[in-house]
C-alpha positions in Angstrom: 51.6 2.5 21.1 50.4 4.1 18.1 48.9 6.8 20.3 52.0 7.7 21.6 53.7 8.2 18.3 50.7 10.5 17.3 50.6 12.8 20.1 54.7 12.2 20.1 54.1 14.1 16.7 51.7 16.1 17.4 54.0 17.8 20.0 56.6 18.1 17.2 54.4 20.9 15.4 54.1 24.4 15.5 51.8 25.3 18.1 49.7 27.8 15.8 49.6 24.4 13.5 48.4 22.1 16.8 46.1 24.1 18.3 44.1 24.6 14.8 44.6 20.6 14.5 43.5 20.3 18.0 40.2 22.7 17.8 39.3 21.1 14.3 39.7 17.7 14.9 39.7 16.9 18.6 36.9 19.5 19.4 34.8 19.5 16.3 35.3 22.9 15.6 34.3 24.6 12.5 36.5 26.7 10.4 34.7 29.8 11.0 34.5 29.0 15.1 38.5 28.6 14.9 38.5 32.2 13.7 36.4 33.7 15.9 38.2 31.9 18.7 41.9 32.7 17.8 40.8 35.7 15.5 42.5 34.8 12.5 40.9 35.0 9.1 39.4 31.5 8.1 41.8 31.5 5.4 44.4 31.5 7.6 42.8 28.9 9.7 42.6 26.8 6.2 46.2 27.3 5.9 47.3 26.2 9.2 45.3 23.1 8.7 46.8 22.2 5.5 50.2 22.6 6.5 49.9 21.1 10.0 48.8 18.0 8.1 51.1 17.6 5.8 53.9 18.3 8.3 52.4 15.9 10.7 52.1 13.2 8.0 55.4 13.4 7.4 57.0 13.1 10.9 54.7 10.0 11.0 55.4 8.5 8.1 53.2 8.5 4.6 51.6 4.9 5.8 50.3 6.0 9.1 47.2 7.0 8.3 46.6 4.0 5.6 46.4 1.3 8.7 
């Protein structure tokens, strides 16, 4: 169930914001591989992560990640 309500919020983000989620954390991508894939500066890659976190922490709620 709780894998549905992930990926349920997952689908709820940005795309630029998933796909940097998805290459990060799913594939084990580096920050500078992101860029060279998508070629956008690493700081931009940085952002994306950031805000794609913080925007899927809050459609899941703040104790999602605690369990």
């Amino acid at each position: 169930m709780r894998n549905w309500i992930f990926w349920g919020g997952l689908k709820q983000l940005n795309n630029q914001y998933r796909q940097v989620l998805l290459m990060f954390y799913y594939h084990g991508l580096s920050i500078h591989e992101i860029s060279d894939i998508t070629q956008i500066p690493e700081n931009t890659v940085k952002s994306h992560l950031k805000r794609g976190k913080a925007q899927l922490k809050e459609w899941l709620g703040g104790d999602y990640f605690e369990e």
